[in-house]
N, C-alpha and C positions, 0 to 999 in steps of 0.2 A: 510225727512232726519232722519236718526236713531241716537239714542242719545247716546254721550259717553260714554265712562265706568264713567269720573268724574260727571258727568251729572247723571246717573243713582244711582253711589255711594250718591253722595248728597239726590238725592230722598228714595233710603232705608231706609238712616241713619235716616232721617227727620222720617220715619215710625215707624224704632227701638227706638229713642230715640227723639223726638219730641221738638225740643227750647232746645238741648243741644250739644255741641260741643267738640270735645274731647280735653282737658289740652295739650293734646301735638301740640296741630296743631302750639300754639306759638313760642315752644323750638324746635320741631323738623317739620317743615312745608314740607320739603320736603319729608320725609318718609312719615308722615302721610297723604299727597299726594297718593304715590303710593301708602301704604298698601288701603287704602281708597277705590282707584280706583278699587286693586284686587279683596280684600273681599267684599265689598259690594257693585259693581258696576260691576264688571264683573262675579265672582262664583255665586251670586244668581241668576241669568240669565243665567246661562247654561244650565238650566235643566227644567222642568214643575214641581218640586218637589213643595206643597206647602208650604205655611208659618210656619204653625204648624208643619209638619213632618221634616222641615229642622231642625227649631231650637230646637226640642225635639234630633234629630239627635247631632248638636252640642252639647247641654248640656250635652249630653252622654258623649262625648270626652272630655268634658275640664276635667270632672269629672277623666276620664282614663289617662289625661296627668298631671293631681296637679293643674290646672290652677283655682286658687281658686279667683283671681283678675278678670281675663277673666269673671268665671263662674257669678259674682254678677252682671257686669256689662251684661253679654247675658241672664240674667235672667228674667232683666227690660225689652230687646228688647223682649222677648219672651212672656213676658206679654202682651206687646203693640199688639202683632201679634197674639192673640187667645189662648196661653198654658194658662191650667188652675191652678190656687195650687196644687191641686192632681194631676197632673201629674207630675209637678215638683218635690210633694215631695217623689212619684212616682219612677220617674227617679232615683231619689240619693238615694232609699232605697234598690232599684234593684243591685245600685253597693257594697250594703255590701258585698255580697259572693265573687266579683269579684277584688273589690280589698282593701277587706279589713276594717273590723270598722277603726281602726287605722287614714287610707288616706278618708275613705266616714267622716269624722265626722265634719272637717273643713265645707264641704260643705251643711253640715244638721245646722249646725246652721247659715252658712249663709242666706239660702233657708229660715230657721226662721226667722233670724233679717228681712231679704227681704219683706217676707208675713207681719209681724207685724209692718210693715213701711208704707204699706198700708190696715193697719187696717182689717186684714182680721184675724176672731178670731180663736185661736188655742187650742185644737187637732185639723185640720180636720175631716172630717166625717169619722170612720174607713172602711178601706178597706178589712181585712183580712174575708178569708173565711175555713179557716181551726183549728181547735183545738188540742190542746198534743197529743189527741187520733187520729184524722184523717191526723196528717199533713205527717205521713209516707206515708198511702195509698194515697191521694190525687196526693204527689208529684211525687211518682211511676208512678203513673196514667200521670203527667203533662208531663213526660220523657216520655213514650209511643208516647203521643200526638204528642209531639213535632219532637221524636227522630227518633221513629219508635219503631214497636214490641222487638225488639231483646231488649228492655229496660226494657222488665217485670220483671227481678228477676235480675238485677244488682246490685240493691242494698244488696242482696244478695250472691255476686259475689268477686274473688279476694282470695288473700292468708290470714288466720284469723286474722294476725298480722296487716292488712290493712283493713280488711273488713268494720271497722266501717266508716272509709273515707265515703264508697260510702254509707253506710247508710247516715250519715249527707247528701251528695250531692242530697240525694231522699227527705228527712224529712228538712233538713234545705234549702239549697240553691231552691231548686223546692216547696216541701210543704208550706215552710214559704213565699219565693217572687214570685215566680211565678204564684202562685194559686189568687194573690190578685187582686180586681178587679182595676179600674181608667187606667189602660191600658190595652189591648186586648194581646193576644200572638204575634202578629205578630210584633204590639209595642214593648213589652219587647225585643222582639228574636234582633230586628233592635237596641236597646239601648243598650243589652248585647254585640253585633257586635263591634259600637262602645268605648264601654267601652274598649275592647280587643285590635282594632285595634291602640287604641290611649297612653295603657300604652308599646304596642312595649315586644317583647320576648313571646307573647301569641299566636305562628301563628300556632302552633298544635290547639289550644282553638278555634282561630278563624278560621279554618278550617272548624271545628266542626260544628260553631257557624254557619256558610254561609250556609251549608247544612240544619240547622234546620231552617233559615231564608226562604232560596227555598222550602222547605217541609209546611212552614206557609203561604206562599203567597208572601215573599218577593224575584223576580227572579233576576237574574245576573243582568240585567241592573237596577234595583232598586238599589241593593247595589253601584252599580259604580257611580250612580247617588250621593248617602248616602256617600261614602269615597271621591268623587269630594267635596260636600258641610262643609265637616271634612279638608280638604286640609291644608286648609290657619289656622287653631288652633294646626292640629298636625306635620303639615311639611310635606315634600316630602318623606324623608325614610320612615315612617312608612306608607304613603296611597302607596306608592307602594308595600310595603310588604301587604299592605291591599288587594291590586287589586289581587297580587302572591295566595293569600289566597283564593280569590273570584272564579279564575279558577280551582284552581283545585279543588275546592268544585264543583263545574260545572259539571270539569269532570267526579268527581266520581259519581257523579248523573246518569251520562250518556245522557241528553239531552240540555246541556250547564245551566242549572238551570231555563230553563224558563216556 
């Protein structure tokens, strides 16, 4: 006999957060019933996605949507489930370009308070592999990689009153986060994805973004896999404009992205 979604939700949750139950089940029992049943009892079970790549996925999004309450408490489950501190801190260093010091900074010192809670000592080990002098070419180099050829001399590119833009986007956004090790390309490209799909009004970016994901390894049905898993933190508008994003990145590939 197959077991039910609440059946199933109980068993995750017991994985995520081990002897802990959520405050609301008292005041609101029945919501927290179904959300319960959704999120953790029937969405992680839709897919063969594992543990690790779901919840590095999630923590993209809550990142992308402000959900800085969500993000402490899926931090913990993500710990329980194999993410490591570097990737974590990782993940939130990834979204400065994308959405800003400003909105990443809530979530850099939670990700702190989080690690020095359990006593895991800080700096990290650094990651960076580029310097003042290399981070322009390197990041040129990571745009190539990533984008395709036509990305050699973009940063070079554009009317001069704008030019410097896409230098930073070669030198800062690619040289500075992307070059760094603790996650692979195909990681970051999947984190960037959601970070885009989940702050909503980035669907030129995340267009973009689905193409450089298919070109690193990540094909259409990974993504749909990645915005199913994102669902239940950023709502139904925005994974359907994620999905709207995911085809036509497809298309323009011309072999549906796989």
């Amino acid at each position: 006999m197959s077991q039910s979604n609440a059946d199933r939700a109980k068993e995750y949750r017991s994985r995520l957060f081990p002897g802990f139950d959520s405050p609301l089940a008292g005041t609101d029992p029945e919501f927290v019933e179904r959300m319960d049943s959704f999120a953790f009892g029937e969405v992680p079970y839709s897919d063969d996605l594992d543990d690790r790549t779901r919840m590095m996925a999630i923590l993209a999004s809550l990142v992308g949507s402000q959900a800085v309450d969500m993000f402490k408490a899926m931090v913990k489950g993500a710990f329980n489930l194999g993410v490591t501190p570097v990737e974590v801190k990782e993940i939130v260093y990834q979204a400065t370009p994308y959405v800003g010091m400003g909105r990443m900074l809530p979530f850099l010192y939670a990700a702190n308070e989080l690690l020095e809670h359990r006593l895991v000592e800080l700096p990290l080990e650094g990651q960076a592999t580029t310097t003042e002098e290399t981070r322009l070419e390197a990041g040129a180099q990571k745009q190539v990689d990533i984008f395709g050829p036509q990305m050699a001399d973009f940063h070079q590119s554009g009317p001069e009153e704008t030019r410097h833009i896409n230098r930073w986007l070669a030198e800062n956004c690619f040289g500075d986060y992307y070059t760094r090790t603790g996650l692979d390309d195909a990681q970051r490209e999947m984190v960037t994805f959601c970070l885009l799909i989940a702050q909503g009004g980035c669907e030129l970016q995340a267009v973009s973004h689905a193409k450089a994901n298919m070109r690193v390894g990540n094909d259409r049905a990974f993504l749909i896999k990645v915005v199913s898993q994102c669902l239940p933190y950023i709502g139904y508008p925005r994974s359907l404009n994620a999905l709207r994003c995911i085809d036509e990145a497809a298309e323009a590939m011309g072999d549906g992205g796989e």
